[in-house]
Every structure is written in structure tokens, then in C-alpha cells.
N, CA, C and O atoms as a printed pandas DataFrame, in Angstrom:
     atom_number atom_name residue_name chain_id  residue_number  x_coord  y_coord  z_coord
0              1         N          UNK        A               1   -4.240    8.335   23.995
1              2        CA          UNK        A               1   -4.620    9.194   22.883
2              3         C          UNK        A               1   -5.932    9.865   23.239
3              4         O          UNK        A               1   -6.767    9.471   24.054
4              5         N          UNK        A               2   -5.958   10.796   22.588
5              6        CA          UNK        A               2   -7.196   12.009   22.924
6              7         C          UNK        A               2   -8.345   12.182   21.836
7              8         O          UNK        A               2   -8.347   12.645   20.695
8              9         N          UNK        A               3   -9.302   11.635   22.636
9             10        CA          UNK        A               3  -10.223   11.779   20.866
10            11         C          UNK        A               3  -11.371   13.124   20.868
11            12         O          UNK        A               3  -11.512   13.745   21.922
12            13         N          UNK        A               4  -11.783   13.332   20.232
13            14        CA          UNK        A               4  -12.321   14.458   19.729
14            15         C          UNK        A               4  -13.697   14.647   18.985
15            16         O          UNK        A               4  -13.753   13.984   17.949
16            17         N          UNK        A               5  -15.050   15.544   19.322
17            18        CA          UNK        A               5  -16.045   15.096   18.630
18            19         C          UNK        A               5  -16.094   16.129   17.441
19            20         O          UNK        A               5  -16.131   17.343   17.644
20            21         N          UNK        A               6  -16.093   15.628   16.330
21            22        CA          UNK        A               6  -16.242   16.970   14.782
22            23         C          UNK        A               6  -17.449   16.207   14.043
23            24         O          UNK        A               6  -17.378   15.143   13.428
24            25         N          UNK        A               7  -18.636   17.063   14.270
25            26        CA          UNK        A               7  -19.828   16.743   13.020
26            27         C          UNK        A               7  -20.264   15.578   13.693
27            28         O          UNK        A               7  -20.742   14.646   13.046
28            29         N          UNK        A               8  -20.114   15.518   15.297
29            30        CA          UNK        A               8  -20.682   14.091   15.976
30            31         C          UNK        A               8  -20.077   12.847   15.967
31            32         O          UNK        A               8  -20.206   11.898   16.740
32            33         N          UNK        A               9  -19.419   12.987   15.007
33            34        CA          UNK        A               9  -18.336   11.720   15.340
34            35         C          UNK        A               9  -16.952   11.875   15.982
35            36         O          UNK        A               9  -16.337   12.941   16.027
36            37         N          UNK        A              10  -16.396   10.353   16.621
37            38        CA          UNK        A              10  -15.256   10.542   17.340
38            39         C          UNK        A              10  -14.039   10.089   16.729
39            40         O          UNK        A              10  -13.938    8.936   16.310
40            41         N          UNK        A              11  -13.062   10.969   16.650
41            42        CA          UNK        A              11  -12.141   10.574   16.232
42            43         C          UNK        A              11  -10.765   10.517   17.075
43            44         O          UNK        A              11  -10.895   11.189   18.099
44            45         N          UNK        A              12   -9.619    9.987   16.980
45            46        CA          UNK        A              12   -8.109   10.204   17.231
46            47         C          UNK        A              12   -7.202   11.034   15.809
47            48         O          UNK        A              12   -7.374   10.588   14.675
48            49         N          UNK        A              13   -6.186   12.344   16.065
49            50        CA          UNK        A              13   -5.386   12.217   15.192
50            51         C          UNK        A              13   -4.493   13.040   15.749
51            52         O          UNK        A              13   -4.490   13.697   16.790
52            53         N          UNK        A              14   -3.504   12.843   14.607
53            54        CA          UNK        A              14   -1.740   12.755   14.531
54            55         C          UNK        A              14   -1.571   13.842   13.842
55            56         O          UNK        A              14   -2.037   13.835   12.703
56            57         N          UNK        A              15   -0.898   15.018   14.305
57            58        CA          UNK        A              15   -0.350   15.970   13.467
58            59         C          UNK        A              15    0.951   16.855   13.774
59            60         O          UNK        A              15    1.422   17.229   14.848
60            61         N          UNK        A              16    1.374   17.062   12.420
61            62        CA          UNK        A              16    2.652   17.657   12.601
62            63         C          UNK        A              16    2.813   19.066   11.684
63            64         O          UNK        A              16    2.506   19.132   10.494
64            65         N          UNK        A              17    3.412   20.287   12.563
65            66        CA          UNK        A              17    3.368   21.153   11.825
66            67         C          UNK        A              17    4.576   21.742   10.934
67            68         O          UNK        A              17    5.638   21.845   11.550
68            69         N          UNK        A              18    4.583   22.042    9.929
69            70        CA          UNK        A              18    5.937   22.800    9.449
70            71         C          UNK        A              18    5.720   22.172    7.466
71            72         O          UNK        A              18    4.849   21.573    6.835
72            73         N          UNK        A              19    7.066   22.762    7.165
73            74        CA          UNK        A              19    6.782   22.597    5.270
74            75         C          UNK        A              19    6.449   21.337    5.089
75            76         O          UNK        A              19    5.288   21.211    4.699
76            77         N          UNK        A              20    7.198   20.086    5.266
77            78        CA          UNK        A              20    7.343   19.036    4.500
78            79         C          UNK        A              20    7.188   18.224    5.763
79            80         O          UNK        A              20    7.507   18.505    6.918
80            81         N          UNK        A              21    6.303   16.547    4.974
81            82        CA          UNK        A              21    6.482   15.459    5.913
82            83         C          UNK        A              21    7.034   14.126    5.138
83            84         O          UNK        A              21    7.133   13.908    3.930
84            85         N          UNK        A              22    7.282   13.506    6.003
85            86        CA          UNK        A              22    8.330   12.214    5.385
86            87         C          UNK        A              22    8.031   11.172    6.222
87            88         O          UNK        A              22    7.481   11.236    7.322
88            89         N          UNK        A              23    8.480   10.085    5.561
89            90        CA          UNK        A              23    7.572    8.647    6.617
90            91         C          UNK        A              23    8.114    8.856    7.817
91            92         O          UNK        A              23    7.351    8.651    8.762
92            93         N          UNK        A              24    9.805    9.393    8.209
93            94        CA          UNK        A              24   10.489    9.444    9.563
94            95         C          UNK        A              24   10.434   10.821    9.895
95            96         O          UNK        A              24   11.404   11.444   10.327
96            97         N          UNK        A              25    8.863   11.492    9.621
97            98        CA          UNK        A              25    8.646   12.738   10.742
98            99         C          UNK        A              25    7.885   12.127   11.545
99           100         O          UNK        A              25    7.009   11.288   11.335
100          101         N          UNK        A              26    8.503   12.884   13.073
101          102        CA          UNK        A              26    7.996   11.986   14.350
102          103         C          UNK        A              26    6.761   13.285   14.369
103          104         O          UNK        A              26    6.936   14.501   14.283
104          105         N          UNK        A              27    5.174   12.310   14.550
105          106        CA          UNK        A              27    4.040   13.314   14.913
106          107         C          UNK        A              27    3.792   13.247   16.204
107          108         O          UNK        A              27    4.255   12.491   17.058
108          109         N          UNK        A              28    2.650   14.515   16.311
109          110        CA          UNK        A              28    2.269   14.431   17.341
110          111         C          UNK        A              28    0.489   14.043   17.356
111          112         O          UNK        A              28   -0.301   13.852   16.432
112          113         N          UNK        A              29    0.367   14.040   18.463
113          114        CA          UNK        A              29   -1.299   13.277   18.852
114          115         C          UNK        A              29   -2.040   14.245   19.561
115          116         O          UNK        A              29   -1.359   14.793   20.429
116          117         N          UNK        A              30   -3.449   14.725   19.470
117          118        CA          UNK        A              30   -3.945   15.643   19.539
118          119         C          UNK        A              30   -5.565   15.620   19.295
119          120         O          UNK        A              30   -6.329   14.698   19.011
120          121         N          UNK        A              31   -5.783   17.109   19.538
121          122        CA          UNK        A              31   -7.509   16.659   19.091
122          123         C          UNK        A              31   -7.946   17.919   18.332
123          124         O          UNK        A              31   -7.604   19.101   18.286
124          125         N          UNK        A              32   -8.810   17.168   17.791
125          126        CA          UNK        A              32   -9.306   19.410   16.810
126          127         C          UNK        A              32  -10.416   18.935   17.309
127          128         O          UNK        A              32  -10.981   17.895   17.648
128          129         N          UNK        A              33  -10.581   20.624   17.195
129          130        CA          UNK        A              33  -12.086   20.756   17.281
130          131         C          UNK        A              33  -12.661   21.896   16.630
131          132         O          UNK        A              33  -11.862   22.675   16.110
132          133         N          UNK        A              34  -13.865   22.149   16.555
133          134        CA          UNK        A              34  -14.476   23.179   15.585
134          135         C          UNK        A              34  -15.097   24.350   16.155
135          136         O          UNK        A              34  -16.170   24.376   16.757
136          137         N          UNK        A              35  -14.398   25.224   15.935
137          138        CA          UNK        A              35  -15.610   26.512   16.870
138          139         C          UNK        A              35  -16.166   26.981   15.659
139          140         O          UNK        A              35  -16.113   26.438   14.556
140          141         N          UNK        A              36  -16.831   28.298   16.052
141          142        CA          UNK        A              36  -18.004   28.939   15.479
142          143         C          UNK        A              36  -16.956   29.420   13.908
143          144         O          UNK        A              36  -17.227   29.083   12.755
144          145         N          UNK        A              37  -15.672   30.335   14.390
145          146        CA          UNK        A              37  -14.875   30.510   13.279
146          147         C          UNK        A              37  -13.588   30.347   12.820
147          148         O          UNK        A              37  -13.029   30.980   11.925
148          149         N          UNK        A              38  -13.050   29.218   13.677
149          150        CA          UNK        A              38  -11.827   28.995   13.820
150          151         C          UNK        A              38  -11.661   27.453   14.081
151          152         O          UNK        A              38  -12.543   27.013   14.819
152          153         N          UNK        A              39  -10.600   26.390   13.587
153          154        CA          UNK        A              39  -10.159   25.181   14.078
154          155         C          UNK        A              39   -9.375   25.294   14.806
155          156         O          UNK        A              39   -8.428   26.019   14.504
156          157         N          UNK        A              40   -9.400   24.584   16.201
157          158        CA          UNK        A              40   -8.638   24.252   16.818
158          159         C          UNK        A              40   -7.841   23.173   17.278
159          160         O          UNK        A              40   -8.548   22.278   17.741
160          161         N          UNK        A              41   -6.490   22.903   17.324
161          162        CA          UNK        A              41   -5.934   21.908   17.761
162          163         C          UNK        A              41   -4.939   22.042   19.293
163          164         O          UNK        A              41   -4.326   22.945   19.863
164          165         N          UNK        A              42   -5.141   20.950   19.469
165          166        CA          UNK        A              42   -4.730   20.472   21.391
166          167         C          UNK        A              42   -4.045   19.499   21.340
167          168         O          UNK        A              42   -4.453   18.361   21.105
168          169         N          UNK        A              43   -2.967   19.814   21.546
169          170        CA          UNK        A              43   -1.828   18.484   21.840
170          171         C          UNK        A              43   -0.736   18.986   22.255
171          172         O          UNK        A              43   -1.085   19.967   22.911
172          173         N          UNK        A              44    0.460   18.908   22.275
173          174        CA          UNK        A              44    1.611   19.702   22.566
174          175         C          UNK        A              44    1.597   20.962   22.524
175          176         O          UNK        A              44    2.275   21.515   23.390
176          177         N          UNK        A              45    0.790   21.915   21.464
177          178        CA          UNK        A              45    0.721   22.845   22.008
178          179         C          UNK        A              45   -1.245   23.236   21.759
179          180         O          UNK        A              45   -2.189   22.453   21.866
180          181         N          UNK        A              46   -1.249   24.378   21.493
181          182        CA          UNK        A              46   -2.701   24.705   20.856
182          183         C          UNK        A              46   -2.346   25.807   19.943
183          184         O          UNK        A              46   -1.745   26.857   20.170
184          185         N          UNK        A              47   -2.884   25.302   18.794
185          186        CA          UNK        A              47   -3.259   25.956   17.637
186          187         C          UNK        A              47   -4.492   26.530   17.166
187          188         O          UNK        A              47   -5.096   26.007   16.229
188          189         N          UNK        A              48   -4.878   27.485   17.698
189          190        CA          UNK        A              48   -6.400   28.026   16.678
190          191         C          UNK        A              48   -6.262   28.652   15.352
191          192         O          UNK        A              48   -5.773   29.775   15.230
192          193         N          UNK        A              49   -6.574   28.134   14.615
193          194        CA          UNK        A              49   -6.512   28.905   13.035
194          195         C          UNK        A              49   -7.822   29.520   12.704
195          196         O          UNK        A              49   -8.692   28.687   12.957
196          197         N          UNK        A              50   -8.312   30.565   12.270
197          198        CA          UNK        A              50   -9.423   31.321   12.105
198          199         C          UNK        A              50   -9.589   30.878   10.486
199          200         O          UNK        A              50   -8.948   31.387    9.567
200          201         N          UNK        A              51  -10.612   29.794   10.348
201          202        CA          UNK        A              51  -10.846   29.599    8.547
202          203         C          UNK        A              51  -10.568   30.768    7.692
203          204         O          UNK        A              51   -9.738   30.582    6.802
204          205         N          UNK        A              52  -11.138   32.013    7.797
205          206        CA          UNK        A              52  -10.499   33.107    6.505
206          207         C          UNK        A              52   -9.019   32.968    7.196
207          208         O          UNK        A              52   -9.181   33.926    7.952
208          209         N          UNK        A              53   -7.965   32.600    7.451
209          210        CA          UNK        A              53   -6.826   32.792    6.921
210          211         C          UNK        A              53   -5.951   31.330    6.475
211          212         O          UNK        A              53   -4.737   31.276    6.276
212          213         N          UNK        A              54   -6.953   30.157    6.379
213          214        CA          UNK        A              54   -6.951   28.844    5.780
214          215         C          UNK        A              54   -6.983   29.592    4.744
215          216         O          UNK        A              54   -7.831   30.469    4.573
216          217         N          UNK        A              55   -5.535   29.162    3.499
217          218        CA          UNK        A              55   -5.993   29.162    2.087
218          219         C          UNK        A              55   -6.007   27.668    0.993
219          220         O          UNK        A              55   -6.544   27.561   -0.109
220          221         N          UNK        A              56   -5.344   26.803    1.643
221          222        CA          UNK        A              56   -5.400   25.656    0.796
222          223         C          UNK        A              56   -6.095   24.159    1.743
223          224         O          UNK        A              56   -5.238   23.649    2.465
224          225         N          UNK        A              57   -7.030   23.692    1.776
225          226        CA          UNK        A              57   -6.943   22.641    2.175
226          227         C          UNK        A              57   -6.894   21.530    1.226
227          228         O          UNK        A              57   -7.548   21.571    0.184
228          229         N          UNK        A              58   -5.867   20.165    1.656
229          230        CA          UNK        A              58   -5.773   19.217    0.461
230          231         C          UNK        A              58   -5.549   17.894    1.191
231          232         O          UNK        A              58   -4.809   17.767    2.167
232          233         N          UNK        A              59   -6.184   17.033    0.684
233          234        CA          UNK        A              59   -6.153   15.468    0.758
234          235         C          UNK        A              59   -5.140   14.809   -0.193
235          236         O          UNK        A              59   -5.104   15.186   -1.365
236          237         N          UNK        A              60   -4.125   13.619    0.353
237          238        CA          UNK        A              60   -3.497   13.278   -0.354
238          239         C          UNK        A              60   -3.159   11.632    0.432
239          240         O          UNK        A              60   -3.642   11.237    1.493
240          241         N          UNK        A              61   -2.297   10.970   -0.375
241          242        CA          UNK        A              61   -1.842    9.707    0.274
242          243         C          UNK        A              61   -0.243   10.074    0.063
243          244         O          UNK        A              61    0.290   10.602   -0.912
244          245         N          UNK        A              62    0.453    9.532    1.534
245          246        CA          UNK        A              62    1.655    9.574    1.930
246          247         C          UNK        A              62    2.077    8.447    1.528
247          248         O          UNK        A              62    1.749    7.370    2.026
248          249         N          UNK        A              63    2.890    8.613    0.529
249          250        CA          UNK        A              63    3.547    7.474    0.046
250          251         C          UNK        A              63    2.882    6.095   -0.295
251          252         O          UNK        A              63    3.481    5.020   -0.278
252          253         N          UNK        A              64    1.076    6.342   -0.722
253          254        CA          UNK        A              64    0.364    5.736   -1.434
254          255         C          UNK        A              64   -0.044    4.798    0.067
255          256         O          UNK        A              64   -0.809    3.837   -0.011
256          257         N          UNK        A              65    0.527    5.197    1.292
257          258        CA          UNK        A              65   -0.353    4.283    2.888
258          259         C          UNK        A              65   -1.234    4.895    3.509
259          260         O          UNK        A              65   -1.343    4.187    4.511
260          261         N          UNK        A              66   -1.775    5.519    3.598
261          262        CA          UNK        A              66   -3.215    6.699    3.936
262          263         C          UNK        A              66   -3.087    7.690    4.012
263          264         O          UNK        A              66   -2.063    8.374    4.007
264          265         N          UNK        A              67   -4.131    7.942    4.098
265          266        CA          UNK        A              67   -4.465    9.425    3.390
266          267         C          UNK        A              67   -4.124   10.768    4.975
267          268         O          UNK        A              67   -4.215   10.671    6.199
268          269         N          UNK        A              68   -3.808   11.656    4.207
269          270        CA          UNK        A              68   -3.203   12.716    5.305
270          271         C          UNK        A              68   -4.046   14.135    4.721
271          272         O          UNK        A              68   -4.382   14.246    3.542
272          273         N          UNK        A              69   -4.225   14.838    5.427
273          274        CA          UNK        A              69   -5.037   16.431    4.880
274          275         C          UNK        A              69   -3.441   17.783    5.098
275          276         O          UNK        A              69   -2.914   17.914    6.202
276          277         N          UNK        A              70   -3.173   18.229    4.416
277          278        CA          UNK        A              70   -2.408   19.203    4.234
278          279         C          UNK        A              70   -3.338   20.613    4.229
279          280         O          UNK        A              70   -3.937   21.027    3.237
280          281         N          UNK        A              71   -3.327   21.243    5.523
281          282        CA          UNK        A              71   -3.964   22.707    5.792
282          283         C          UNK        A              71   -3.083   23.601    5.775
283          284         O          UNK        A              71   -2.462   23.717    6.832
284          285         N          UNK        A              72   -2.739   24.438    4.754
285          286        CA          UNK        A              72   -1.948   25.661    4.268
286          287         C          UNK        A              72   -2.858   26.977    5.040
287          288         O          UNK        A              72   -4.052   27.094    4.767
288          289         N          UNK        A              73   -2.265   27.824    5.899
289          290        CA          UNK        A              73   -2.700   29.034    6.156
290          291         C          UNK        A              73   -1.254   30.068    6.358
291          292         O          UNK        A              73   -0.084   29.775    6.110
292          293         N          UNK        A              74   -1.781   31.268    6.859
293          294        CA          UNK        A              74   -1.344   32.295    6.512
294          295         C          UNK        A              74   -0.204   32.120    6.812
295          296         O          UNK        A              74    0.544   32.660    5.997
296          297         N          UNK        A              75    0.709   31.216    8.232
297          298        CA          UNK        A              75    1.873   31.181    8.726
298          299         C          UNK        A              75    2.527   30.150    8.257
299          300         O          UNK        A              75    3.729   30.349    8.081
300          301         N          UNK        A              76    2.057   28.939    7.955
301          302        CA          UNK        A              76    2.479   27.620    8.246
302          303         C          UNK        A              76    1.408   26.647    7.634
303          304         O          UNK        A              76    0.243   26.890    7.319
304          305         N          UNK        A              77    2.086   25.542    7.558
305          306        CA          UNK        A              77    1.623   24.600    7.232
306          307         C          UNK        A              77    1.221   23.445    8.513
307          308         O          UNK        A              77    2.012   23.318    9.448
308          309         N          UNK        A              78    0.063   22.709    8.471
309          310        CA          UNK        A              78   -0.149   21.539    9.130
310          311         C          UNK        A              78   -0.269   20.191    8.267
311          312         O          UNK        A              78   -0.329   20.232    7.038
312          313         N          UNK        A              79   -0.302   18.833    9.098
313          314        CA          UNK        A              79   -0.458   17.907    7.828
314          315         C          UNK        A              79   -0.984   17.417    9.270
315          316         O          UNK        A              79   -0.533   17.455   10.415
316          317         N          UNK        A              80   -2.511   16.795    8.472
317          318        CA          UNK        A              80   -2.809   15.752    9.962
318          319         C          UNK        A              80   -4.047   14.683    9.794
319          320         O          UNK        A              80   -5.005   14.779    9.026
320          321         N          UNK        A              81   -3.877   14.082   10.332
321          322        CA          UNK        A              81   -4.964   12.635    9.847
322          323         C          UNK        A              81   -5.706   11.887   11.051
323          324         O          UNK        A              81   -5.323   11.594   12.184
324          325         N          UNK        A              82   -6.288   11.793   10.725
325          326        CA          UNK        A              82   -7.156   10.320   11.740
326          327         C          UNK        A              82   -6.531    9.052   11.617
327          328         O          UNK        A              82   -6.164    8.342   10.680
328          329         N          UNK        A              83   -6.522    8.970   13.226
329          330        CA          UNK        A              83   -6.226    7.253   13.336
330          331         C          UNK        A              83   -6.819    6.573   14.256
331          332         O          UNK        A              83   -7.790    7.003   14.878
332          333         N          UNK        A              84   -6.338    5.540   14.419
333          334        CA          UNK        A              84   -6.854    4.219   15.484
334          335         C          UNK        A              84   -5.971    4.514   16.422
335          336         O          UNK        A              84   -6.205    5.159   17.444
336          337         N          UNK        A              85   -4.658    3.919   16.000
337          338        CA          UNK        A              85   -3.689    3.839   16.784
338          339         C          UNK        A              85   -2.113    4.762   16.604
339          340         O          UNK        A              85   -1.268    4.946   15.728
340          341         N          UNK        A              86   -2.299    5.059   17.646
341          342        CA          UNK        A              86   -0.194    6.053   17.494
342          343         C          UNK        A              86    0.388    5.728   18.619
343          344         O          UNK        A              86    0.000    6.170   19.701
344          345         N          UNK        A              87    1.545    4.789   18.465
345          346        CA          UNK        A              87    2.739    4.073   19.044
346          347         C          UNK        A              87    3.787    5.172   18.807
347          348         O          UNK        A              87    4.426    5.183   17.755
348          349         N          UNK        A              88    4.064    6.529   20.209
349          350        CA          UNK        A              88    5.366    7.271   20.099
350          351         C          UNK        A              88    5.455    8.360   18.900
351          352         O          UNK        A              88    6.499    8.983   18.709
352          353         N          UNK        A              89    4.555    8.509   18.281
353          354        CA          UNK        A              89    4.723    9.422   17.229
354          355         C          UNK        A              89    5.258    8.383   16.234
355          356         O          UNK        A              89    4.468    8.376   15.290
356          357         N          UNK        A              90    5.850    7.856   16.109
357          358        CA          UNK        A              90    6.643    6.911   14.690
358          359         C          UNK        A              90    5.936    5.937   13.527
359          360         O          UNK        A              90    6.020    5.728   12.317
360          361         N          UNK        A              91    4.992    5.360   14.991
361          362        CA          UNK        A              91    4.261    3.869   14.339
362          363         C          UNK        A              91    2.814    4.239   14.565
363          364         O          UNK        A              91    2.256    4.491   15.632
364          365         N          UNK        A              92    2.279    4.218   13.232
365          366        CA          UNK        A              92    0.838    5.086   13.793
366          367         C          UNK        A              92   -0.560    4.418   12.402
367          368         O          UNK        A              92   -0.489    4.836   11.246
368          369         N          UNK        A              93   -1.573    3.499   12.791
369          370        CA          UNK        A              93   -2.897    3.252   12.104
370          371         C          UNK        A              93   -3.285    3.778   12.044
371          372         O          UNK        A              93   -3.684    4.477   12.976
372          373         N          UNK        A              94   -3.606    3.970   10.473
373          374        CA          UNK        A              94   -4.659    5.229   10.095
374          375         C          UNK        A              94   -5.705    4.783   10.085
375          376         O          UNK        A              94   -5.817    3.565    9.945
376          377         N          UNK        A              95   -6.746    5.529   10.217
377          378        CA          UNK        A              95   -7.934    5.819   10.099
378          379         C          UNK        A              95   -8.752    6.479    8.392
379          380         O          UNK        A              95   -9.213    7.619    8.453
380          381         N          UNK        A              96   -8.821    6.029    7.576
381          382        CA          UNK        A              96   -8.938    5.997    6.264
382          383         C          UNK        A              96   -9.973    6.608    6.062
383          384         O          UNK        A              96  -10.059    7.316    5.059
384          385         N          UNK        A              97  -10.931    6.505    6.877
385          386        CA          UNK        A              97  -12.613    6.875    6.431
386          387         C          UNK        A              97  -12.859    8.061    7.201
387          388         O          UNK        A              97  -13.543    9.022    6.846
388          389         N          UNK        A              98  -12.167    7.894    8.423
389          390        CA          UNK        A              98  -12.475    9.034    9.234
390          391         C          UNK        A              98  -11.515   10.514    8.940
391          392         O          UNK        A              98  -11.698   11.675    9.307
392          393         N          UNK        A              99  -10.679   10.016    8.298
393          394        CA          UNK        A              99   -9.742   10.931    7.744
394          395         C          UNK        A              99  -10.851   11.642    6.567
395          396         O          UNK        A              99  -11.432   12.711    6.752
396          397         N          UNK        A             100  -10.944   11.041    5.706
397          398        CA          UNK        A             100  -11.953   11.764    4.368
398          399         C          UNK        A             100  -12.873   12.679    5.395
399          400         O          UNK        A             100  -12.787   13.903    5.292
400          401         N          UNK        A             101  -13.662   12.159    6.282
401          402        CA          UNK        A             101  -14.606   12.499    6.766
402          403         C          UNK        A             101  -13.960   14.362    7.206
403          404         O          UNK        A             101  -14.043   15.465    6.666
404          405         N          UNK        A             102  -13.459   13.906    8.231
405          406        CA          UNK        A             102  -12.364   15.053    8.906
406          407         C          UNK        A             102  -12.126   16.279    7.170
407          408         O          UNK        A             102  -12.491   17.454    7.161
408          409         N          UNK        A             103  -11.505   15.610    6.016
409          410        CA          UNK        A             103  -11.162   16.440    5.221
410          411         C          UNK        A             103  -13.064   17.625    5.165
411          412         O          UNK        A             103  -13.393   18.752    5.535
412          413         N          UNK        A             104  -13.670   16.587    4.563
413          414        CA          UNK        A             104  -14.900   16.934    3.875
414          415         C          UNK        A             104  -15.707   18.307    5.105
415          416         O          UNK        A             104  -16.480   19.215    4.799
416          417         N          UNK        A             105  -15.063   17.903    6.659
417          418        CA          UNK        A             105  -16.002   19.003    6.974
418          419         C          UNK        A             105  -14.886   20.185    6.961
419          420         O          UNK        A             105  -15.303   21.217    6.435
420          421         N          UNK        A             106  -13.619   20.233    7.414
421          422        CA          UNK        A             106  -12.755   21.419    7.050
422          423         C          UNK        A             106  -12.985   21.833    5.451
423          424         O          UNK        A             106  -13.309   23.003    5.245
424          425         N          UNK        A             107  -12.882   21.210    4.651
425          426        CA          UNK        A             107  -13.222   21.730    3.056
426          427         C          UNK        A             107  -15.014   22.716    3.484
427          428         O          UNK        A             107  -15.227   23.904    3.242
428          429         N          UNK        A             108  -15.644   22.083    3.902
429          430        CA          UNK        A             108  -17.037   22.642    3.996
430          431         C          UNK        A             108  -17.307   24.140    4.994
431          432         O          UNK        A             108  -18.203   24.945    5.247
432          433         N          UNK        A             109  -16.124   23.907    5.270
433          434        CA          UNK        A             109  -16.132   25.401    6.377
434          435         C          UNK        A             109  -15.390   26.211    5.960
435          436         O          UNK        A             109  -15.448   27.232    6.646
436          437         N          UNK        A             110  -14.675   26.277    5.128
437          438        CA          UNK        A             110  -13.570   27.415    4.459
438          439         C          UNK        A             110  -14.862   28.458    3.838
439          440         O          UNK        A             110  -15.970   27.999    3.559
440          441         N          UNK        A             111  -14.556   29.704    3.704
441          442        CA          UNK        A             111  -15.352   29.877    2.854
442          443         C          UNK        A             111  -15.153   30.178    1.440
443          444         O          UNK        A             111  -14.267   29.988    0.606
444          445         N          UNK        A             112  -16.233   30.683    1.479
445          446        CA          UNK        A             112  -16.525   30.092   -0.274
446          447         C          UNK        A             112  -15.688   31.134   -1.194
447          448         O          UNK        A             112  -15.559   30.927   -2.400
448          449         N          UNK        A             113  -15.207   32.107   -0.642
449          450        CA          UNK        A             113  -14.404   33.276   -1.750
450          451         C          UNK        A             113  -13.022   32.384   -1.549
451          452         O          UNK        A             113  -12.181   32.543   -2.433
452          453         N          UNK        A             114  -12.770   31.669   -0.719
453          454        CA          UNK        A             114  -11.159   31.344   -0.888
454          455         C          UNK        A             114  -10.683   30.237   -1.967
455          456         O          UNK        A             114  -11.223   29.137   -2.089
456          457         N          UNK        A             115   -9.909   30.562   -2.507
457          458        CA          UNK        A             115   -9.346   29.197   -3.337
458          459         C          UNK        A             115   -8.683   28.142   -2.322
459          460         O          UNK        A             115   -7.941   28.221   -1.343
460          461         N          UNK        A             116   -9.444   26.913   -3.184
461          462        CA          UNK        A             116   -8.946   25.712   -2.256
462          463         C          UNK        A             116   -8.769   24.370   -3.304
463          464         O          UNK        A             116   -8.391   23.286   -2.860
């Protein structure tokens, strides 16, 4: 697994892109990172999203077992979280604190005219 530094701390996470996730969507493992105006993610493929075309970011719990961030932009949807551990995409420890953390600085970088 590939970890990643955001706001100085290190993290691992798991993400999968498209509408909907379900306990048997197989993720993938990856790393974001933060540029000047855009998030980026590295794993299977690379994703840069430019924050003005982020319109929803949201924190939630998957089926009440940790917490996952749902990033709505202009094309698509992502859903992706911090963890410890990811066994194959299937079997995967979350990371609970580092996840909030992860939400709180994407929420802090959107800007401020967008609804979120």
C-alpha cells in the first residue's frame, strides 16, 4: 500500500470511483495528494480534480462500519477513505480518525462560493 503526506500527516486509502458503493464493491488503493488547485489521486489510474469543479463533499458511515468521504464533481463521483490495512480490494481497516482528518482538509479547500 502507498501512503501519502496531506496537511503533514501520513496516510493509506481505498477508493472507488462511479455512482454507488456497496459492502461487495471491490476498491482500489492509492494516494491523494494536494496541489496548489487541484486533488490528486494515484493508483490504478490518476485522477486530478481541480476544487472549483468539486461541488459536494460529504462524510458518511457505510453501513454504520467507518466512515467514507463521498466527493461529487463535475463528471463523477468518488467515495474514498483512510485506512490501515487493504487485503485485495475486498477486506479493508479503516482508519477512522484519519479519515475525518482527510474529510476536514478537502472540506477546507473547496471554495467558499460552492455549496457543500
Amino acid at each position: 500500500m502507498i501512503a501519502a503526506t496531506i496537511n503533514g500527516m501520513r496516510c493509506k486509502i481505498i477508493y472507488h470511483v462511479g455512482r454507488e458503493l456497496t459492502l461487495k464493491t471491490k476498491v482500489c488503493s492509492g494516494v491523494v495528494t494536494f496541489q496548489s488547485e487541484s486533488v490528486c489521486i494515484l493508483g490504478a489510474s490518476t485522477l486530478t480534480i481541480p476544487f472549483s469543479s468539486i461541488t459536494t463533499v460529504e462524510m458518511f458511515r457505510l453501513n454504520g462500519l467507518g466512515r467514507m468521504i463521498k466527493l461529487v464533481f463535475a463528471e463523477n463521483t468518488i467515495y474514498l477513505s483512510a485506512v490501515r490495512l487493504n487485503l485485495f480490494g475486498y477486506f479493508v481497516v479503516g482508519n477512522f480518525f484519519k479519515t475525518g482528518e482527510l474529510y476536514e482538509s478537502l472540506k477546507g479547500r473547496i471554495p467558499k462560493d460552492q455549496p457543500n
